[in-house]
Structure formats: structure tokens, C-alpha cells
C-alpha positions in Angstrom: 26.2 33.6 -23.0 23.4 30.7 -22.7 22.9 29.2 -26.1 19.9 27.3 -28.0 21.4 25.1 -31.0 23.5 27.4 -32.2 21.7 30.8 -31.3 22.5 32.9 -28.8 20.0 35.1 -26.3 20.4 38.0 -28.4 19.4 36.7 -31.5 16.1 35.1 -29.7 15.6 38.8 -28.2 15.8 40.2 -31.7 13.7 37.1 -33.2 10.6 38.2 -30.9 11.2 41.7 -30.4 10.8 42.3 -34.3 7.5 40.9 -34.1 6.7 44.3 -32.1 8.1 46.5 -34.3 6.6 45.5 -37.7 3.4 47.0 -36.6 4.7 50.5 -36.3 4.1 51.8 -40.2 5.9 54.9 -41.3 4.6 54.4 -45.7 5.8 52.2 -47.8 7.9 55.0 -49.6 9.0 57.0 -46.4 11.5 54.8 -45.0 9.5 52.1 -42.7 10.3 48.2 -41.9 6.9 46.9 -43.3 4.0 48.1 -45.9 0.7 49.4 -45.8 -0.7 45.8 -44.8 1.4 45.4 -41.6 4.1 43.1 -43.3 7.5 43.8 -41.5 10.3 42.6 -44.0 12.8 41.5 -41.9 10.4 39.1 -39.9 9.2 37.9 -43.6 12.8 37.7 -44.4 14.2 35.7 -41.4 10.4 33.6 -42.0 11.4 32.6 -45.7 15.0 31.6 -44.9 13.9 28.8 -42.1 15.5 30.5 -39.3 13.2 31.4 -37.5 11.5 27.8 -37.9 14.8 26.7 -36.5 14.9 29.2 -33.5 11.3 28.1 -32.5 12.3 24.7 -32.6 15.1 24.9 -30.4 14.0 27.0 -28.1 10.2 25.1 -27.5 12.4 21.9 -27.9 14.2 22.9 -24.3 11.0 23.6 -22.5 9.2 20.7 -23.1 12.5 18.6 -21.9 12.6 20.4 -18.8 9.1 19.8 -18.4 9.4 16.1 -18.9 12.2 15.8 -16.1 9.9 17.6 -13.6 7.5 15.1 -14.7 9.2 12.0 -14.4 10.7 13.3 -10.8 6.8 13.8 -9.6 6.4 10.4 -10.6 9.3 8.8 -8.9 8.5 10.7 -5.9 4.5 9.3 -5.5 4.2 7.2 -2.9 1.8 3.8 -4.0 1.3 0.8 -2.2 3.2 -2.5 -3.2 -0.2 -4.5 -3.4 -3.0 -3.5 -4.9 -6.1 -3.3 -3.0 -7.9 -6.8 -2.8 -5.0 -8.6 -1.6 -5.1 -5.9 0.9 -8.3 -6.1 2.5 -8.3 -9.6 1.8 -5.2 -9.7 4.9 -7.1 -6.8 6.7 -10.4 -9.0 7.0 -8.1 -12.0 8.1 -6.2 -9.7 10.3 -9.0 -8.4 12.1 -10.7 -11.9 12.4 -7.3 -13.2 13.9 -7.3 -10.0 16.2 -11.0 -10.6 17.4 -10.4 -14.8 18.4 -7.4 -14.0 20.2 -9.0 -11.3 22.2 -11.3 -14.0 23.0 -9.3 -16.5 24.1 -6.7 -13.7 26.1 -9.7 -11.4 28.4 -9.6 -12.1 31.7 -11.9 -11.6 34.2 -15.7 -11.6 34.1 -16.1 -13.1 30.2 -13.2 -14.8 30.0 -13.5 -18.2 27.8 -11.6 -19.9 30.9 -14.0 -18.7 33.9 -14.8 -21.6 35.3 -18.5 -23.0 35.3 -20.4 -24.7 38.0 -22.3 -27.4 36.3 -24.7 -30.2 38.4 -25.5 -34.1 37.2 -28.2 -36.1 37.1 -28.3 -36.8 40.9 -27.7 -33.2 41.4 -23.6 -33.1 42.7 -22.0 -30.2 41.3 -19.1 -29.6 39.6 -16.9 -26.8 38.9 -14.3 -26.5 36.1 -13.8 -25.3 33.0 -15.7 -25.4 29.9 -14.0 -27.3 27.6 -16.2 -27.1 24.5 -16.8 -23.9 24.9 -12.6 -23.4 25.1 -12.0 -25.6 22.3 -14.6 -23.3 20.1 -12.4 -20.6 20.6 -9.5 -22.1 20.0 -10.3 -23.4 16.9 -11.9 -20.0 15.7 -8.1 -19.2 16.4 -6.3 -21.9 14.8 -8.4 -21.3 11.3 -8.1 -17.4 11.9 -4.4 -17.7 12.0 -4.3 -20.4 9.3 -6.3 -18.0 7.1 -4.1 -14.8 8.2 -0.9 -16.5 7.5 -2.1 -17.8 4.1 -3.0 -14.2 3.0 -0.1 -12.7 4.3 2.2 -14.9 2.2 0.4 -13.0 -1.0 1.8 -9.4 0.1 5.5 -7.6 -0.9 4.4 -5.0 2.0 7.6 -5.0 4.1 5.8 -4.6 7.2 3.0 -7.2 6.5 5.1 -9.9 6.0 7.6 -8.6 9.0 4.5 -9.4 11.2 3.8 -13.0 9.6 7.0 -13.8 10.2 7.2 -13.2 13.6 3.6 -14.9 14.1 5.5 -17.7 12.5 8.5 -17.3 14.7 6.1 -17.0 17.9 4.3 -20.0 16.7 7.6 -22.2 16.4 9.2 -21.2 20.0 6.0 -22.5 21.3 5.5 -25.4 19.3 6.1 -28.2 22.3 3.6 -26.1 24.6 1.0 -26.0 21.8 1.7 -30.1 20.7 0.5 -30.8 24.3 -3.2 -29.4 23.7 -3.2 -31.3 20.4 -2.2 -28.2 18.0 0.8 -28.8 15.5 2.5 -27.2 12.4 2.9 -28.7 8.8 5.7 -27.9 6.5 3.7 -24.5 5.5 3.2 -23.3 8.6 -0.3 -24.0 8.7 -1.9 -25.0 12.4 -4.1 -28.3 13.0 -5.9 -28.9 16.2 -6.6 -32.3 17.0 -10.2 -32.2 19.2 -9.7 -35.7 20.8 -6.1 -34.5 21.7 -7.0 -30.9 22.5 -10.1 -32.7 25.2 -7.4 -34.8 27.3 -5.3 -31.6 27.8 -4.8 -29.9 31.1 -6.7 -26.4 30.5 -4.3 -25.1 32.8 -1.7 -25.6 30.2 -4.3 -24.4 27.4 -5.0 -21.0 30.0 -1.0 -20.5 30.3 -0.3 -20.5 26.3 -3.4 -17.6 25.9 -3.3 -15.7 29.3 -0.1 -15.1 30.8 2.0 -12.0 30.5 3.3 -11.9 27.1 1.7 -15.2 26.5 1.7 -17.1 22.9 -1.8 -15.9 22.4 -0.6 -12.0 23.7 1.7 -12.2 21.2 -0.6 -13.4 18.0 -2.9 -10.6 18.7 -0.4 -7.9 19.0 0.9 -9.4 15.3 -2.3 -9.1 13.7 -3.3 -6.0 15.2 -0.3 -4.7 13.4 -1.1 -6.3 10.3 -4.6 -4.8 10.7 -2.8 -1.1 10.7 -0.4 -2.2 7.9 -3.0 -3.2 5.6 -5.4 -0.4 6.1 -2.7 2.3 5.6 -1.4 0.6 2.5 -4.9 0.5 1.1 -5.0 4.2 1.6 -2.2 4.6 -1.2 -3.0 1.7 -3.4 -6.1 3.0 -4.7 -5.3 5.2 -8.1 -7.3 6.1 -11.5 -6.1 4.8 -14.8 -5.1 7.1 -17.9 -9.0 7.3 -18.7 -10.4 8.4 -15.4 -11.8 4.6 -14.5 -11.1 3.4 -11.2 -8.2 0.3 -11.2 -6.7 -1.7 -7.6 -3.4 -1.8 -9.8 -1.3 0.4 -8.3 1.3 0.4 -11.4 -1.4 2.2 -13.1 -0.7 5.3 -11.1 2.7 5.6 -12.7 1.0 5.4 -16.0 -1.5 8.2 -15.0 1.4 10.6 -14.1 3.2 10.0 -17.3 0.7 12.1 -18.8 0.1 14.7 -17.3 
């Protein structure tokens, strides 16, 4: 039989049972548990001796322990976000930016940064070729955007955040002779610089190749930080909890502390 400190069901059944009982008054000469007031004397007696402080004890003692390892297993079991919300959208605004320059540089077609332009000089001959300023714009929105992406990214302990940056990285390091011949190199932190002088005595065709072949440098970049993108915005869905007194935090620890409580 299940036991409680000592005390066995039965006892507990008898403990609360009594307290039924005592209200059913026969006199206080004819025979009865309790008096004319209700008293019964057993519950008095069992009151007076302490046990049944001790029974109450024990047995309200177990509940609330069970109650505290459902508790802490809700807790473990919440899913929140390894970053807390500002160093999330900060790489979901740098993700998106990245996203949007590479799409520049990567559309074909009608639109595309490397349709050439037919342009006509002072004695009217004209010229058709590419538009180098207008390239070199749009590669160096990239270069910062991917500078600014990769600097974020290095703040995050999301798995799949920095899973991406590493492969932009990786991407970005197979290609690095391609890329040194339109003037853009990597420093010791993986940071891009574009030389303009450098990048203006390039062959575009070699510029066109790195952004706008099939599963091109560029191609790949923009797949990487559309992923990031994602990433980042579904984190931020779970990072965003309430502290203990109702106020909204970006701390995502604080969601543990919010559980323990309840």
C-alpha cells in the first residue's frame, strides 16, 4: 500500500472522512462523536496530538513536488530563440539588403545592370558597351551589403545563420582569383574591398561571368542570404517573450524565468 511519510492511504481516508462525520449529532449524553456545537472529538483529538498537522504536510508536500516536475519539464520543452531579437533583425535587414544587390547584379534580360548601352560622342559616332559606372554601383552596393551581412552574422549562435555565413565565406574564397581580377579582395576577417581604379580596367565580361552564369558566385550569395533572411525572421518569431512582471524583454533567457513561476 502507497505511503505518505509514514502514513498509509487508510489512515488519510480516515483523516478526511471524519471530517464528515462529526457533523452528524446524536446529544451529547446519547452516545454521539461530537457535542451540541458541532465539535467531533476524535478530529479534535487527532488536531491536538499534531497528526493530523503532519498528515497535511505530507500529503500537500507530494503534490506540490509533482507539480514542480511538470513545471520544470514545460520549461525545458519551450522552444526560444538563441539571439534575442535586435541582433536578429539587425542580420534580417542586412540579409535582405544583400538579397536585393545581388538580384541586381544577377537579372538578366531587359533591366539587367549589364545590358549594354548605346552611347554617341561629341562628333556623333556611337558606341555600344557596357555601363561601367553604372556596374561598378552595383557592385559596390554588393560588396558593402555582404561586408555588413557577414559582420552581423558573426554576432549570432543560430545554427543555421552562421551555417549560411560560412558558406558565403566559403563561396567567397573559391572565387577569390576570379574576384581579384575586377579589383575585389579579402582581408584576414573576411571583409570585401573593391578597388574602383582596378575594378574600371576589368573585362566586364569577366565581372558578367562572376554575377550571371548558372550557379554563378553572385547566384550563390543571394541564395545564402535569402536563407539567412528566412532564418532570421523565424527565429525572431520565438525570441520575443515577457518577463516575470508582464513587461516586454528581447532577452530570450527571460522566458525561462517567466515559466518558473507559473
Amino acid at each position: 500500500m502507497a505511503t505518505i511519510s509514514g502514513y498509509d492511504s487508510a489512515s488519510i481516508g480516515v483523516l478526511f472522512s471524519s471530517l464528515n462525520r462529526g457533523s452528524q449529532n446524536t446529544g451529547l449524553m446519547g452516545g454521539g462523536t461530537s457535542d451540541l456545537l458541532g465539535i467531533n472529538y476524535i478530529d479534535y483529538a487527532t488536531i491536538r496530538s499534531g497528526s493530523y498537522f503532519k498528515l497535511l504536510n505530507a500529503f500537500y508536500s507530494k503534490s506540490d513536488a509533482g507539480d514542480e516536475v511538470k513545471s520544470s519539464t514545460v520549461s525545458r520543452s519551450t522552444s526560444t530563440s538563441k539571439d534575442d531579437a535586435k541582433v536578429l533583425t539587425a542580420e534580417k535587414s542586412a540579409a535582405t539588403s544583400l538579397k536585393a544587390s545581388a538580384e541586381k547584379l544577377t537579372k538578366t534580360g531587359s533591366g539587367s545592370v549589364f545590358e549594354k548601352v548605346t552611347t554617341k560622342d561629341k562628333d556623333g559616332n556611337e558606341t555600344t558597351d557596357y555601363d561601367k559606372d553604372a556596374i561598378y554601383k552595383a557592385v559596390s552596393a554588393f560588396v558593402d551589403d555582404y561586408n555588413q551581412l557577414v559582420d552581423k552574422a558573426s554576432d549570432s549562435k543560430t545554427t543555421t545563420i552562421l551555417r549560411s555565413a560560412r558558406s558565403m565565406v566559403n563561396y567567397t574564397k573559391a572565387n577569390e582569383k576570379l574576384l581579384s581580377k575586377i579589383g575585389i579582395t579579402m582581408d584576414k576577417d573576411n571583409q570585401l574591398k573593391l578597388d574602383k581604379e582596378a575594378f574600371q580596367k576589368a573585362d566586364m565580361d569577366t565581372v558578367k561571368s562572376l554575377f550571371q552564369t548558372r550557379g554563378s558566385y553572385g547566384q550563390q550569395i543571394q541564395t545564402q542570404a535569402s536563407f539567412i533572411e528566412s532564418y532570421a525572421k523565424n527565429e525572431s518569431a520565438r525570441s520575443n517573450t515577457y518577463a516575470r512582471t508582464g513587461r516586454y524583454t528581447y532577452n530570450h533567457n527571460t522566458g525561462d524565468l517567466y515559466s518558473s513561476v507559473m
